[in-house]
C-alpha positions as CSV (number, residue, x, y, z in Angstrom):
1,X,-18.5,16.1,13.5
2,X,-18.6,16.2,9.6
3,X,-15.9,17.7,7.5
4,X,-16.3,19.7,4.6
5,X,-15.4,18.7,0.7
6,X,-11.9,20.8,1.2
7,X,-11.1,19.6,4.8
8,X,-11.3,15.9,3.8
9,X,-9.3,16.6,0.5
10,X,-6.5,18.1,2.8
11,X,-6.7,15.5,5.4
12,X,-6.4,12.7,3.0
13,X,-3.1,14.4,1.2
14,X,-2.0,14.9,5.0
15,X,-2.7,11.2,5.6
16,X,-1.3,9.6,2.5
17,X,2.1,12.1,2.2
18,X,2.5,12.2,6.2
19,X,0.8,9.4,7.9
20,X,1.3,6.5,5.1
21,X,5.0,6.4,4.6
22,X,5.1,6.8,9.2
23,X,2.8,3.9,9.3
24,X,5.3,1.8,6.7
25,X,8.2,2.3,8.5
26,X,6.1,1.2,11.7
27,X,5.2,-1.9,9.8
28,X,8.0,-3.0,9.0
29,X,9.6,-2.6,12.2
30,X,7.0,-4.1,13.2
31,X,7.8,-7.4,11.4
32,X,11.2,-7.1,12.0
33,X,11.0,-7.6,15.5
34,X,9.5,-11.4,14.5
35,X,13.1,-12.2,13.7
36,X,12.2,-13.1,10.0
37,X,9.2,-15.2,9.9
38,X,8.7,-17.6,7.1
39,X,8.1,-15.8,3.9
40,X,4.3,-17.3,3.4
41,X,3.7,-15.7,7.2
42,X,5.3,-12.0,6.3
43,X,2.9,-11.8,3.5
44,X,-0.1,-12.7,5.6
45,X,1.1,-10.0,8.1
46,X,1.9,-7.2,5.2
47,X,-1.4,-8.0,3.7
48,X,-3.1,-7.3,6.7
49,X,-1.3,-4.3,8.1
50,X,-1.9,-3.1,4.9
51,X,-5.3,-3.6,5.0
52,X,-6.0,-2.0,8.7
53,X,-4.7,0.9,8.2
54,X,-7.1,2.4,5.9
55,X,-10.0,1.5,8.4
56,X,-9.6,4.6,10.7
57,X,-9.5,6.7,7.9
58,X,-12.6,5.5,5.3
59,X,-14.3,8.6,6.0
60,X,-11.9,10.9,4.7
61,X,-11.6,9.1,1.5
62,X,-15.0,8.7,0.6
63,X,-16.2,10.3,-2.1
64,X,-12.9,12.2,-2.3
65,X,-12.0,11.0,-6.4
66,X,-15.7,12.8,-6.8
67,X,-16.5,16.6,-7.9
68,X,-17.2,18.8,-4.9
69,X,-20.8,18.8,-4.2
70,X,-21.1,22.2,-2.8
71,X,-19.7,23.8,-6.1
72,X,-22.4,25.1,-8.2
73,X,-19.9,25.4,-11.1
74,X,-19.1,21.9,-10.9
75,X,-22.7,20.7,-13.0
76,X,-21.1,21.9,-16.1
């Protein structure tokens, strides 16, 4: 199923103001359950949580930062 322009502007809002911060919190709860790895080992695991979680989502934020296609106004 493809989403329109508009529906993957408001999904990615929805993901980055909803979904973002609720997969932060999961992280780091996540790495708190290690009982405080060293600090070279934390990094390693931030950078790739943060790194993983955008892979679900790369079709919504494609071409996003773009004009809308389907406007005819937007050639101007």
């Amino acid at each position: 199923m493809k989403l329109s322009y508009k529906a993957r502007r408001r999904w990615s809002l929805v993901i980055l103001l909803v979904g973002l911060p609720v997969y932060i919190v999961v992280a780091i709860s996540l790495v708190n359950t290690l009982d405080r790895p060293n600090a070279a080992l934390e990094l390693a695991i931030y950078a790739v949580l943060g790194f993983l979680w955008i892979l679900p989502f790369k079709f919504v934020f494609v071409g996003i930062g773009q004009a809308d296609p389907d406007d005819e106004d937007s050639g101007r």
